[in-house]
C-alpha positions in Angstrom: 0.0 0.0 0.0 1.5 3.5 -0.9 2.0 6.0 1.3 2.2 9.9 0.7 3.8 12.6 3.2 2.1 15.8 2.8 3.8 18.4 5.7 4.4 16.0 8.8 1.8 13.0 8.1 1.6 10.1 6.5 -1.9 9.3 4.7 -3.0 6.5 2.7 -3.9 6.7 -1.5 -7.1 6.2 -1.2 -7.3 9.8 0.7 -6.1 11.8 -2.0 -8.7 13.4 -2.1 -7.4 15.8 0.2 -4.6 17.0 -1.6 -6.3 19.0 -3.7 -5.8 22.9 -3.8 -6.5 24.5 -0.3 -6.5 27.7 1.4 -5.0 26.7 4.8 -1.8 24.8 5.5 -3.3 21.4 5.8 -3.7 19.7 9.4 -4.4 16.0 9.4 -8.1 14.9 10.4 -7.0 11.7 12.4 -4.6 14.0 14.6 -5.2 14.9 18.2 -5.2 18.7 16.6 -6.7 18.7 13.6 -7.6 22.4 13.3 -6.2 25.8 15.0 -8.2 27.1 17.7 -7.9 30.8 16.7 -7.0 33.3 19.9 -9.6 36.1 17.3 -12.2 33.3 15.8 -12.9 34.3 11.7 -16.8 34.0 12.5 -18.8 36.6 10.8 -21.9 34.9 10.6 -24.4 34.5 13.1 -23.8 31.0 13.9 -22.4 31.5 17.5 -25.0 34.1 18.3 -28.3 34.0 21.1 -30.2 33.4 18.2 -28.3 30.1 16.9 -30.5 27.1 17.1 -27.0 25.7 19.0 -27.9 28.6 21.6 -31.6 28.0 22.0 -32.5 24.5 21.5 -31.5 23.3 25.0 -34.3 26.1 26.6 -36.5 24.2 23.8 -36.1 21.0 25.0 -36.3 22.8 29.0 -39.9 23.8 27.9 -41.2 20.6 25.9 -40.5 18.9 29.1 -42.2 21.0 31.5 -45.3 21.6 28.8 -45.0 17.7 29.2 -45.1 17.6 32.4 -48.0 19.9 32.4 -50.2 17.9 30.4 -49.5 14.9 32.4 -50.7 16.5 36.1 -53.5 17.8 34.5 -55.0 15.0 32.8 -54.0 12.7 35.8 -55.6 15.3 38.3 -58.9 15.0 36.1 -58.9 11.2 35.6 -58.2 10.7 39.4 -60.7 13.4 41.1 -63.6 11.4 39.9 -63.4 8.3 41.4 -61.5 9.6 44.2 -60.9 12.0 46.7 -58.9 15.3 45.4 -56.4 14.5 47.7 -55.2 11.2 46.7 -55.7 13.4 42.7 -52.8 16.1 44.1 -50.3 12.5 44.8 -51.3 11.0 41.6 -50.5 14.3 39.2 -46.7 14.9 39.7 -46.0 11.2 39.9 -47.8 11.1 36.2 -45.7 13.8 35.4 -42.1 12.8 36.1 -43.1 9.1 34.8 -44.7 10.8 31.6 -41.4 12.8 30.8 -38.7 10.2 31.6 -41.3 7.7 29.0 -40.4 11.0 26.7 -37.1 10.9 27.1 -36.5 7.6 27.3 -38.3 7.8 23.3 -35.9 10.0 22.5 -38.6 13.1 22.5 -36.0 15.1 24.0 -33.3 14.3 21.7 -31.5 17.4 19.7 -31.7 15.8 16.7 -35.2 15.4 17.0 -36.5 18.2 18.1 -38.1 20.7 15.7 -38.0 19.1 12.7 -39.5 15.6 11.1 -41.9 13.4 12.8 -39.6 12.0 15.3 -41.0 14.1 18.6 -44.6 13.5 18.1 -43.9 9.6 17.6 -42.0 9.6 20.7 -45.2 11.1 22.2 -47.3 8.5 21.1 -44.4 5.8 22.3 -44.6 7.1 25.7 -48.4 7.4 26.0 -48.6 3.9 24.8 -45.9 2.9 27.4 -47.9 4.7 30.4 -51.0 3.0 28.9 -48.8 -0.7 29.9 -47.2 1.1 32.9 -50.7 2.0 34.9 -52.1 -1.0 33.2 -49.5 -3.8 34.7 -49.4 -1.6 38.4 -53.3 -2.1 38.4 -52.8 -5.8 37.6 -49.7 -6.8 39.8 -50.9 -4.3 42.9 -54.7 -4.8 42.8 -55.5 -1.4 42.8 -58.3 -0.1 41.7 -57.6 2.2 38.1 -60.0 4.4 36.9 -60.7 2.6 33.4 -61.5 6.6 32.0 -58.0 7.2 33.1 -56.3 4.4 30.9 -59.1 4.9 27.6 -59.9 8.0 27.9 -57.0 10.0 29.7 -53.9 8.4 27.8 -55.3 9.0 23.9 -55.8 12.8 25.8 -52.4 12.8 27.0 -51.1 12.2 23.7 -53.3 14.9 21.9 -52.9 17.3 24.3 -48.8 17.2 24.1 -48.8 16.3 20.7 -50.9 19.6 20.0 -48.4 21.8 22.3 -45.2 20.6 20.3 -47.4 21.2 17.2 -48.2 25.0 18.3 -44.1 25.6 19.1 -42.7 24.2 16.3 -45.2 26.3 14.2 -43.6 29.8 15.8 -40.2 27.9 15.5 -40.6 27.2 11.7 -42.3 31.2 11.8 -39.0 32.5 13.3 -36.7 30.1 10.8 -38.4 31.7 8.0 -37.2 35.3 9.2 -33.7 33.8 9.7 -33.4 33.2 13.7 -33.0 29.6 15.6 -30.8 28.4 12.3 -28.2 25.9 12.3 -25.1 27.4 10.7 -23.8 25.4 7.7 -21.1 24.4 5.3 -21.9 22.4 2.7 -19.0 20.7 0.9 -18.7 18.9 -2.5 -18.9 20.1 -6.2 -20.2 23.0 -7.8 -23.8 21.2 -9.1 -23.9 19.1 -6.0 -23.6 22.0 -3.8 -26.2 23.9 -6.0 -28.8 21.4 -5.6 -28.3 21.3 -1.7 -28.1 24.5 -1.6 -31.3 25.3 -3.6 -33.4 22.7 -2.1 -32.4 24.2 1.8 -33.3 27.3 0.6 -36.8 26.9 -0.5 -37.9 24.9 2.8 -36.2 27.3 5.7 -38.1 25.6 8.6 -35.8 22.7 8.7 -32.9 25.1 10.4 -30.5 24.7 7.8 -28.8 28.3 7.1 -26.1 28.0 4.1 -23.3 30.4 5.4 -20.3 29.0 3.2 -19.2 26.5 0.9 -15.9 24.1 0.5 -15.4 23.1 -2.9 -13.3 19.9 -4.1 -11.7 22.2 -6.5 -10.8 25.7 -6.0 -11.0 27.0 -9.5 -11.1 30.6 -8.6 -15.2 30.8 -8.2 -16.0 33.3 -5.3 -19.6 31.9 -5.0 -21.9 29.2 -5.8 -25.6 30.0 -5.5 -24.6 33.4 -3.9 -23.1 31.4 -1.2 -19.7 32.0 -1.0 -16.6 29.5 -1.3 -14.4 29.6 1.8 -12.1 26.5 1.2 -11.7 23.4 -0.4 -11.5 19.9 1.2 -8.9 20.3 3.5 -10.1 23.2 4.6 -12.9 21.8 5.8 -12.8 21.3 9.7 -11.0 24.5 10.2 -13.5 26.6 7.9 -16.2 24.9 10.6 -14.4 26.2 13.4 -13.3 29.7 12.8 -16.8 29.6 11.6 -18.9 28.7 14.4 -20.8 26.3 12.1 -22.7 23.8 13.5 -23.1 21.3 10.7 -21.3 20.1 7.7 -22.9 18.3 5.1 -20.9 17.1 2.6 -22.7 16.2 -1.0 -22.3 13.7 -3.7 -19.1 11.4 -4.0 -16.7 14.2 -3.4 -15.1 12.2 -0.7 -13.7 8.8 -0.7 -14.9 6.3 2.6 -11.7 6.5 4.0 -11.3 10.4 4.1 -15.2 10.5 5.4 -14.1 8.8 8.3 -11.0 11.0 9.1 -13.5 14.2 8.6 -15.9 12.2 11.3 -12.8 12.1 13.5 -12.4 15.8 12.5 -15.7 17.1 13.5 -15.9 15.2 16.5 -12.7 17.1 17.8 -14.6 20.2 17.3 -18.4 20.0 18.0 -19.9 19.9 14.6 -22.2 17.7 13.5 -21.7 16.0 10.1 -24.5 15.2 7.9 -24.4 13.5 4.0 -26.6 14.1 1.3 -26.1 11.2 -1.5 -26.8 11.2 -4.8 -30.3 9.8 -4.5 -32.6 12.4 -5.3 -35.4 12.3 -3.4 -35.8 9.3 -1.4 -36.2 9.9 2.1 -37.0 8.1 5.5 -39.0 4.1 5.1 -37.4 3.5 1.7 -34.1 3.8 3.7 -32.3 1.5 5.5 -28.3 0.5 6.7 -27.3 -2.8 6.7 -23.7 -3.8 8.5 -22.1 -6.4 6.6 -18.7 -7.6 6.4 -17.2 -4.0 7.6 -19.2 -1.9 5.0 -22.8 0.1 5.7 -24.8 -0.6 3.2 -27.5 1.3 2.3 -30.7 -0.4 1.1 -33.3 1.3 -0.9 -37.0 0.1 -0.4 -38.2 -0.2 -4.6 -41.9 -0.8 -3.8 -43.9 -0.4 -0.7 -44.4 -3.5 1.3 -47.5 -5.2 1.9 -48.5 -4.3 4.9 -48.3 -0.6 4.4 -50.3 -0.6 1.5 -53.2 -2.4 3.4 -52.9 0.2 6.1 -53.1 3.1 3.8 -56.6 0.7 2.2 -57.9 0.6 5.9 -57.4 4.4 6.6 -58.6 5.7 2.9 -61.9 3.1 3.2 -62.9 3.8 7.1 -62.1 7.5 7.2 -64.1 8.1 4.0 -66.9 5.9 5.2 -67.4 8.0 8.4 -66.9 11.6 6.9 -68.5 10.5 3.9 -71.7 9.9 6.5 -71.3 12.7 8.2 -71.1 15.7 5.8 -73.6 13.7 3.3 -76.7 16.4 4.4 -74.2 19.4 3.4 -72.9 18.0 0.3 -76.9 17.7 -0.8 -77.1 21.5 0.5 -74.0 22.4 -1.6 -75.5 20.3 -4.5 -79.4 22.0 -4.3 -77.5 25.4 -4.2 -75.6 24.5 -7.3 -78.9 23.4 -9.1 -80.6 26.4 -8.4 -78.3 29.1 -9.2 -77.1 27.8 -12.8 -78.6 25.8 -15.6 -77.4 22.1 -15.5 -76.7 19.1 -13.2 -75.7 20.0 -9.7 -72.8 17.0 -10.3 -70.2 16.7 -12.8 -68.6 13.8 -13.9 -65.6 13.3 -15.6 -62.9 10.7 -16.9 -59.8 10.6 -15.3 -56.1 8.4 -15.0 -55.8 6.5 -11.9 -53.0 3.8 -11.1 -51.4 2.3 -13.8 -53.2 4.1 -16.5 -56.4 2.6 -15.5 -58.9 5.1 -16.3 -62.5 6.1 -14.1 -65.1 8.6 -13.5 -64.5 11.1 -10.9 -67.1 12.9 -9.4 -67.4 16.3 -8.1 -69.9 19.5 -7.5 -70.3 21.4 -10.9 -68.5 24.6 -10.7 -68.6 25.5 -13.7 -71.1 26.3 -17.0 -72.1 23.9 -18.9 -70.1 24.9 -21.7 -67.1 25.1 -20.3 -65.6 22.8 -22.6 -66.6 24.6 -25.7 -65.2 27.8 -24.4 -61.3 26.5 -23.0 -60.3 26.5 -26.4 -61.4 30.8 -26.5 -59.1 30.9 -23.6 -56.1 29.2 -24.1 -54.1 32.1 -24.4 -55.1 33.2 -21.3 -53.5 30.5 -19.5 -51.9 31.5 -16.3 -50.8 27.4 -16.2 -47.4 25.7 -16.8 -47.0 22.4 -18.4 -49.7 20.1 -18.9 -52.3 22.3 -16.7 -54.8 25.2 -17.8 -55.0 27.4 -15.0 -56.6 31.0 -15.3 -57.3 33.1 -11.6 -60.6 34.9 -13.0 -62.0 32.1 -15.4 -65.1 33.5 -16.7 -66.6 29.6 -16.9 -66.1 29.3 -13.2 -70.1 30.2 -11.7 -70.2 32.5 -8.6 -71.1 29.4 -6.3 -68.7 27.5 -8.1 -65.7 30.3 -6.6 -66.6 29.6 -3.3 -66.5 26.1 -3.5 -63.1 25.6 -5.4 -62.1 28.5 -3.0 -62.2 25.6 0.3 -62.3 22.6 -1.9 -66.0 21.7 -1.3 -66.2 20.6 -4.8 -63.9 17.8 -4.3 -66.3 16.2 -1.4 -67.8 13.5 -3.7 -64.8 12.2 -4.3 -65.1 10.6 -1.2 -67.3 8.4 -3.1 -64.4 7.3 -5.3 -62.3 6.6 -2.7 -64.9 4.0 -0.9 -64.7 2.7 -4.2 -60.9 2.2 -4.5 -60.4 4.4 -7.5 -58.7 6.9 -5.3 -57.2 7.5 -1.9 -57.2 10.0 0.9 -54.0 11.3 0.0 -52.0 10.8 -3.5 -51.4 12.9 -6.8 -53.7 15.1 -8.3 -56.0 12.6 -10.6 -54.9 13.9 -14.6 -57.3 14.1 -17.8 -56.7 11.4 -20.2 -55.2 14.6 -22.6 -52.3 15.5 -19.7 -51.1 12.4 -19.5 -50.8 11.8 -23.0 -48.2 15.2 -22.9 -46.6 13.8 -20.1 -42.8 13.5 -20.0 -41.5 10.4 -19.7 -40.5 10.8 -15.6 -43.8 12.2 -14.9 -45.6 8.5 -15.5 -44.3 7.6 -12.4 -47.5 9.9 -10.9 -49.4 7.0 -11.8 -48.0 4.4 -9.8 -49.7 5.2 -6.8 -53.8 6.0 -6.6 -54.5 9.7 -7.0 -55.8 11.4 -3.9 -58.5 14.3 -2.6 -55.3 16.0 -1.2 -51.7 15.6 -1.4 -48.3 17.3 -1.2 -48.8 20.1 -3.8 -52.2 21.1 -2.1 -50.4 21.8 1.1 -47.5 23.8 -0.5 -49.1 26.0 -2.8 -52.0 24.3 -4.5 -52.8 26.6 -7.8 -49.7 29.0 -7.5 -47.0 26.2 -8.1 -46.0 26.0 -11.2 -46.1 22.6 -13.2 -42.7 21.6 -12.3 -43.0 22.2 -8.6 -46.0 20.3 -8.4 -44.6 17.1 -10.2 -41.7 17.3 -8.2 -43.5 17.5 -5.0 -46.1 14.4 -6.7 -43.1 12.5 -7.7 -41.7 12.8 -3.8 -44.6 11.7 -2.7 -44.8 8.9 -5.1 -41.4 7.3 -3.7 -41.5 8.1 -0.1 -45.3 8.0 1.2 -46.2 6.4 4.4 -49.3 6.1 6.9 -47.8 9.1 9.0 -47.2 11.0 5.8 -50.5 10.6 4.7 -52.1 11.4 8.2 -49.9 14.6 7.9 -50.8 15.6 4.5 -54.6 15.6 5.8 -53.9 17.5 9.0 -52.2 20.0 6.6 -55.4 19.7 4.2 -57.3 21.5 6.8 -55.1 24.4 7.3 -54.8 25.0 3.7 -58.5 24.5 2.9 -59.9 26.8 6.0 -57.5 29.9 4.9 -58.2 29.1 0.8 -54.5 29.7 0.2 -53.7 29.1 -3.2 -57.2 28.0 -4.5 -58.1 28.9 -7.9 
């Protein structure tokens, strides 16, 4: 095996990677000093400031814990004052509360890396109330002591609401303070110029993950002084001391710009100096259940999930079927209301029906409210050019075929509520692409088939992020995301966001 000496350390030849152009004498990542802790740091960014995410998020995890705590005396004080005496309620409460947060904790719902941002907090909510569920169920059983039953059916699912909610409502005015640039994690991100552009691009449009760009470290220094209008502070080896003088707090480090070997000496690096090290892959996205590592021989592999297993796709069945069924039920009387109104107030059926694409190509008729004059067809050709749409869709914010009813009701999506019927039926889901005309999908691209390889839904990912004001591209990529990473929580998600988006009318057109 060669060797190569580069300024007082030996490194092997799979890490040449390193001895690339650099603006900083090099220092080697496996040393016990593998940067130069400055007596004047460089740091002109905001990263080491009070209003760093590195600064706040232990107060953040402080509060969760006692708004956790909160929710656990009180719904312990109620479930116990009924049956017994308020007295015995006042012992119960802040014993429910210290076992309620070290069930958190010991989920991980405290965790930094948790906190914030994905789903991981709220499941480790739901862990824990599950788990005090067992806990007051096996005391009852092995003492003999009498347990309120509201306590366990009622007073757990209430627990994990109530909490749930709470981290809901603070990570709503966290993502509201990302977006005007406090709580951010400062960040480096490392690789090639279109690597970095991607990551960079993508971080950029989606702020509430924390992520704030402040420099880049390129594999080759070619004399660029930015990329993305983030500038270029290094190259590789500059890497670990860039992050230092820099206060950053993460390094993410994109593509195959660095070989296994030298990823493990920048791990060694980082760890030295407090900064967390995150990769982005070439795998464009695929995210979370498709992913998983396997340890063999030595190496990590990493598996990607190709189709959803069996078991998913029967919960997803189970959830599209019941939820539909009961809501369905329910807002049946109002849909007939919404239909009489749309009878009387224009010439022609109160319904419309139409052919659409569902999975695989399979074609059905979808139903929905009529919102528009009956000859609305004969009239989109009169229109075409003013098409406010992009790609395959016709989109125009005044369209004189839309009836004055028929505004309100696209407005909060109350035309879509028959569809319901179609997903009883199977022909769609809950959640999933937007279902296209039999003429889109014959313009479609040839990446854009893969829409249809999943049902199309009432709601889905573009609805929540825009719904008419994305443009065609946004929305496929967003459908195509979708498409490759749902789940059951991403679904139940997507709805909860449905609701938010449909009450304010955001985007509806």
């Amino acid at each position: 095996m060669t060797l190569t000496a580069d300024r007082g350390f030996f490194a092997f030849g799979d890490d040449l990677e390193r001895r690339r152009p650099s603006r900083e004498p090099r220092r080697s990542w496996a040393s016990a000093e593998p940067f130069v802790q400055r007596s004047v740091p460089l740091a002109a960014t905001a990263g080491g400031s009070a209003g760093a995410w590195r600064a706040v998020r232990g107060r953040y995890a402080a509060t969760a814990a006692t708004y956790d705590a909160m929710c656990a005396a009180v719904i312990a004080y109620i479930a116990v004052i009924g049956p017994f005496s308020s007295t015995m309620a006042a012992i119960v409460a802040p014993s429910a509360s210290i076992v309620f947060v070290a069930l958190v904790a010991a989920c991980g719902g405290y965790r930094r890396t948790e906190l914030g941002d994905g789903p991981g907090e709220f499941q480790a909510v739901a862990r824990a109330s599950g788990l005090a569920a067992v806990a007051v169920m096996v005391y009852a059983f092995t003492t003999g002591a009498q347990v309120p039953r509201a306590g366990v059916l009622v007073g757990v699912p209430a627990l994990a609401m109530s909490a749930g909610l709470v981290r809901y409502v603070r990570r709503r005015r966290l993502h509201r303070a990302r977006r005007d640039g406090t709580a951010m994690r400062s960040t480096l991100v490392v690789g090639d110029p279109a690597s970095v552009t991607h990551v960079i691009g993508d971080l950029s449009r989606e702020p509430h993950h924390g992520y704030r760009i402040d420099g880049v470290c390129l594999r080759s220094l070619d004399g660029r002084s930015a990329v993305s209008g983030v500038p270029v502070v290094g190259g590789l080896a500059d890497v670990v001391q860039v992050a230092v003088d820099r206060a950053a707090e993460v390094v993410i480090v994109t593509g195959s710009c660095l070989g296994g070997e030298a990823m493990r000496r920048l791990s060694w690096a980082l760890g030295r100096a407090g900064v967390d090290l995150v990769m982005a892959p070439d795998l464009l996205e695929v995210t979370g259940p498709r992913l998983s590592v396997r340890p063999t021989a030595g190496l990590s592999l990493l598996e990607v999930e190709l189709d959803a297993p069996r078991r998913r796709l029967l919960a997803k069945s189970a959830l599209d079927i019941s939820l539909a069924s009961v809501v369905g039920l329910l807002l049946l009387p109002f849909v007939l209301l919404l239909a009489l109104a749309v009878r009387c107030t224009s010439p022609g059926p109160a319904f419309f029906r139409q052919p659409r694409v569902g999975v695989d190509g399979d074609t059905f008729m979808i139903w929905k409210l009529r919102t528009m004059y009956v000859d609305a067809e004969q009239r989109l050709a009169t229109l075409a050019r003013a098409n406010q749409g992009a790609g395959v869709l016709f989109k125009m914010r005044e369209d004189p075929r839309v009836t004055p009813i028929g505004r309100l009701l696209r407005k909060y999506s109350l035309d879509e509520l028959p569809q319901l019927w179609n997903v009883v039926r199977g022909e769609m889901s809950l959640v999933g692409p937007r279902p296209p005309l039999e003429s889109e999908v014959a313009e479609y691209e040839d990446a854009v088939h893969r829409r249809l390889r999943v049902k199309p839904g009432l709601t889905g990912l573009w609805q929540v992020s825009g719904r008419s004001d994305l443009d065609w591209e946004s929305a496929v990529r967003l459908d195509l995301r979708y498409v490759d990473n749902w789940s059951v929580a991403m679904d139940v998600m997507i709805l909860w966001k449905t609701f938010r988006a449909v009450a304010t009318g955001s985007g509806a057109y």
